[in-house]
C-alpha positions in Angstrom: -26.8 13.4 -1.7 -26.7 17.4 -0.6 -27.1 19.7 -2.5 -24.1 21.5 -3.8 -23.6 24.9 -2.8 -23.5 27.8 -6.0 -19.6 28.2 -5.1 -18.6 24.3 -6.3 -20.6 24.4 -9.8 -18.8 25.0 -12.5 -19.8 25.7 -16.5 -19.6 23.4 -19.3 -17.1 24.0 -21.1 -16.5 22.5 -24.9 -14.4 24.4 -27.3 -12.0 23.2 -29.5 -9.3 23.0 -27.0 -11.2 20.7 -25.5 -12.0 18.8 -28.2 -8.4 18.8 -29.1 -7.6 17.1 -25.5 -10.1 14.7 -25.9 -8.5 14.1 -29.6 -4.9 13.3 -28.5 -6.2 11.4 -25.7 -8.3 8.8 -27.6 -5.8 8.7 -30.2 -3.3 7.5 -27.7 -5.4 5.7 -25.5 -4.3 7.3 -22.4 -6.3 7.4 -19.3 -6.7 11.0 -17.1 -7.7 11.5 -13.5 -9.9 14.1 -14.6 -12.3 12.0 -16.1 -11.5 8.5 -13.9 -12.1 10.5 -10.8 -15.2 12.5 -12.2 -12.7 15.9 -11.5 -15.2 18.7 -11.4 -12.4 21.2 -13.1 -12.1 18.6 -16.1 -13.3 21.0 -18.8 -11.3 23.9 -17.0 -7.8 22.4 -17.4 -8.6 20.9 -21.0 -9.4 24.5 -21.7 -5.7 25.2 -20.7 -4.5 22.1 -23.1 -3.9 20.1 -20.6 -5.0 17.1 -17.8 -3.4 15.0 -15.7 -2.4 12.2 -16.7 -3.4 8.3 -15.3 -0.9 5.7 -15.9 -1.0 1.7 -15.0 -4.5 2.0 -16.5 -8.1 3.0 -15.1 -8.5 0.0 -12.6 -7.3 0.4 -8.7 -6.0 -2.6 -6.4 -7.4 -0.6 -3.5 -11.1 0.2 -2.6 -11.1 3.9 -1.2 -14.9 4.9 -0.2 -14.5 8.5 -1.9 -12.8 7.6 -5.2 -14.7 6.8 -8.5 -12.2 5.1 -10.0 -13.4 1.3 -10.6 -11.8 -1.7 -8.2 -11.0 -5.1 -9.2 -8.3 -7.1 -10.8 -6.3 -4.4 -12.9 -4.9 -5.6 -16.9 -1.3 -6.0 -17.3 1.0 -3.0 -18.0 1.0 -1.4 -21.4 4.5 -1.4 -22.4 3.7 1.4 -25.1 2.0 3.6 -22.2 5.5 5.8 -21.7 6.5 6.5 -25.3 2.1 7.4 -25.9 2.7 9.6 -22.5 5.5 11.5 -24.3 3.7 12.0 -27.7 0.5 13.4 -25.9 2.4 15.8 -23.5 4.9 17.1 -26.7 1.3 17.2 -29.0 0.2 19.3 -26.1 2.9 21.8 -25.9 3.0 21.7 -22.1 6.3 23.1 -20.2 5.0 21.2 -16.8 3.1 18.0 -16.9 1.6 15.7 -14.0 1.5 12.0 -14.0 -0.4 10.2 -11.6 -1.8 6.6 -11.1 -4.4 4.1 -9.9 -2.6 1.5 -6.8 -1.0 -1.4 -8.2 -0.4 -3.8 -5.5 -0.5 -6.8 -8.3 3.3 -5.5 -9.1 6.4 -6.0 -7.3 7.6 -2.1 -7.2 4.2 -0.9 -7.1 4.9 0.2 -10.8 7.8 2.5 -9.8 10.2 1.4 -12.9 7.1 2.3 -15.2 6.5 5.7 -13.4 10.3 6.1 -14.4 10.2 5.2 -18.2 7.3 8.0 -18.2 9.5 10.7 -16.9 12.2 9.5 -19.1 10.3 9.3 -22.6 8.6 12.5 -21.9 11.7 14.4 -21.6 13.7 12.8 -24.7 10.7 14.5 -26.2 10.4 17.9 -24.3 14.0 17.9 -22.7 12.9 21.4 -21.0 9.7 20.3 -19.5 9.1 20.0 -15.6 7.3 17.2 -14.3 5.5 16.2 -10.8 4.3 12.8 -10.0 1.7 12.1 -7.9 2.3 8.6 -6.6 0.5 5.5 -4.5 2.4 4.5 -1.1 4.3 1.6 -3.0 3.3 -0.6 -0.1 5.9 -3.5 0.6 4.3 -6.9 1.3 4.5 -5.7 5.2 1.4 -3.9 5.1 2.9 -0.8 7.1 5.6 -0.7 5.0 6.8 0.9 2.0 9.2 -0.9 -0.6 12.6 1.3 -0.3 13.6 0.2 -3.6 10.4 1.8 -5.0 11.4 4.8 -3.6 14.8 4.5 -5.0 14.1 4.2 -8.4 11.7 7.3 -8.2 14.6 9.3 -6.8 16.8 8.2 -9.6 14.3 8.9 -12.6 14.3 12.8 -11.3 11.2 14.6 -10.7 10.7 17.9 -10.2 8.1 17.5 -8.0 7.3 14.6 -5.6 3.3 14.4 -4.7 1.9 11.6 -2.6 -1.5 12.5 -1.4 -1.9 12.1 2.6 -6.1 12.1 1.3 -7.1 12.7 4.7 -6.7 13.0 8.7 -5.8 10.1 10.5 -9.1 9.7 12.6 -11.0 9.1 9.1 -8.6 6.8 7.6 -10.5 3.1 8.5 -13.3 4.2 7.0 -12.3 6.1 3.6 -8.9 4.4 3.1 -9.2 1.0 4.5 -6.7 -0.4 2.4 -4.3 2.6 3.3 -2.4 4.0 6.2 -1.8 7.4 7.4 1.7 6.4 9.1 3.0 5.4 5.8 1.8 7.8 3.8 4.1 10.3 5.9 6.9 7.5 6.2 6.9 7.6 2.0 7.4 12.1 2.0 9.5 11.9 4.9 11.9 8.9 3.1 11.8 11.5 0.1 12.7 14.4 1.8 15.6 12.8 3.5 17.2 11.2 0.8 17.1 13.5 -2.1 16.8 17.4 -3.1 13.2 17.0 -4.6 10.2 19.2 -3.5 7.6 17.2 -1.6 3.8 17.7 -1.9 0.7 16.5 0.2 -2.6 17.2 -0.3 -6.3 16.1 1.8 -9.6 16.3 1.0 -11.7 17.9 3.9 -16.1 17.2 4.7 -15.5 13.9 5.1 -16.2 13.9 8.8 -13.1 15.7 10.1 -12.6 18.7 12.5 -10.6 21.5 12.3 -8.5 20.7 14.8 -7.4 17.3 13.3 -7.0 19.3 10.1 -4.6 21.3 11.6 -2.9 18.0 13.1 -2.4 16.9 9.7 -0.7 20.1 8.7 1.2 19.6 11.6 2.0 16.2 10.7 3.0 16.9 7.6 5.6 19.9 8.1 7.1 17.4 10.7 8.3 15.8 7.9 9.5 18.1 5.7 6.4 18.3 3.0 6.7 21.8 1.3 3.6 22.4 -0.6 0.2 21.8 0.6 -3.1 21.5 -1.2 -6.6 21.1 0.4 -9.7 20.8 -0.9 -13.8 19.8 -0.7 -14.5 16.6 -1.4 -17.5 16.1 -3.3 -19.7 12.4 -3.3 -18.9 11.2 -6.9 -22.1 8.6 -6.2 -24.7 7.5 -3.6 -22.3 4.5 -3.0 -19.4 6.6 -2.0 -19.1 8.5 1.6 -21.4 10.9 1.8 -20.2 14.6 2.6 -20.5 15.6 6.3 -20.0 19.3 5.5 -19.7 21.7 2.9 -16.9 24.1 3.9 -17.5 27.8 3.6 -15.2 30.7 1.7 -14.4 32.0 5.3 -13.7 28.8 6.5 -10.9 27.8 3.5 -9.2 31.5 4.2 -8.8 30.3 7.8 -7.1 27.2 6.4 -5.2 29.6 4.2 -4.1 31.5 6.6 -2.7 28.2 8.9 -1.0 27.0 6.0 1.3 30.4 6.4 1.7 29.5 10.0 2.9 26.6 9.9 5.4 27.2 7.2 4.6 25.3 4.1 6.5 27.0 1.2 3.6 26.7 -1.0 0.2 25.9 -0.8 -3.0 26.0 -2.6 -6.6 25.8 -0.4 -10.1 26.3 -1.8 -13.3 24.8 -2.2 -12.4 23.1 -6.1 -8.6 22.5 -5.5 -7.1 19.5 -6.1 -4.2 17.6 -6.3 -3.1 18.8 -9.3 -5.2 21.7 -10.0 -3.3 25.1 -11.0 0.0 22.6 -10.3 2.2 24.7 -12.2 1.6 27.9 -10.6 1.8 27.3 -7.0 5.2 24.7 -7.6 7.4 27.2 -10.2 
């Protein structure tokens, strides 16, 4: 594995905020991204009271070489999961919240209807609140196909913000996302975008063999469809067993990006060495 450059490291962080976090967590028995995916600004958002959020549990139906979340046959839903959702996010105090979670092929919808009964427990509880969701494809059992009624029910439970992660450019797909396809990845924004009034977000990692011309491709790609708010970031080997990194990106490099971004006309946008999906969501989205 490389060594990291000084710019990705980040402190320890562990105050009581954090500690309170990691209270309300446990006591629900909630999963978070941060910690499944080994998030290097973890401690960083806990600081800020909050995390995102990782429903359907902490076991993926897909096998994605960059992702440390575990792969194999997932447990049944928790039917509780929801209402525990809406306790921890009211506990927190949070005005915007972001639920994500692992790929559930095992389920018809692709857990759609549960993604809903989040959303809707969390705002009998903090009416106010805005809330993005950062969803899987909800693959159809026509592998290049996504199941419309999925998609329907998402539109009908309300977001505020609609995130499905393109992860990466399409020449890198077979090998980090061999259960996943690029085409319908932009078929599930652009289905989004056409058939409802909700903000769509995208986001790829970039050192995973790429160049910057099929970067900008993907930008490309992505404003063809409608996406309005873009994130980009380094990814960063969780494990020897996971892709290793072909390059570290520098600071100059990421203003570059930042400055295409502009160019291309996303409304919003968020690129830098530790972004993430959902890092800093709040502030580039309201």
């Amino acid at each position: 594995m490389q060594r990291l450059p000084e710019y990705l490291k980040r402190p320890i962080i562990d105050t009581e905020k954090t500690k309170k976090v990691r209270h309300i967590l446990r006591e629900k028995h909630l999963n978070t991204v941060c910690e499944g995916a080994r998030c290097p600004n973890k401690n960083e958002c806990y600081q800020h009271n909050t995390a995102t959020f990782l429903i359907m549990g902490n076991i993926c139906t897909r096998n994605c070489k960059y992702c440390n979340i575990s792969t194999a046959k997932p447990e049944p839903l928790d039917l509780d999961e929801p209402k525990h959702i809406a306790e921890a996010i009211h506990e927190l105090g949070l005005d915007y919240a972001v639920i994500t979670s692992v790929t559930r092929d095992d389920i018809v919808d692709g857990g759609a209807e549960h993604f809903a009964k989040c959303i809707k427990e969390t705002r009998k509880l903090s009416p106010n609140i805005k809330i993005e969701i950062l969803t899987p494809d909800f693959r159809s059992n026509k592998r290049d196909k996504f199941n419309e009624e999925s998609l329907k029910t998402i539109i009908n439970a309300k977001p505020d913000v609609f995130n499905h992660n393109i992860e990466t450019v399409r020449a890198v797909y077979k090998d980090a996302r061999p259960l996943g396809d690029y085409d319908l990845s932009l078929s599930v924004l652009k289905y989004i975008k056409e058939n409802s009034d909700i903000p769509t977000k995208s986001g790829l990692m970039i050192g995973l063999g790429e160049t910057t011309e099929q970067i900008l491709e993907t930008f490309g790609d992505l404003r063809q469809i409608g996406c309005d708010i873009l994130t980009v970031g380094q990814y960063i080997q969780p494990s020897r067993k996971h892709l290793e990194v072909s390059k570290y990106y520098k600071l100059e490099e990421y203003e570059f990006l930042r400055e295409k971004a502009k160019e291309y006309g996303f409304k919003k946008y968020q690129i830098g060495p530790l972004v993430r999906s959902s890092y800093h969501a709040k502030t580039i989205t309201t």
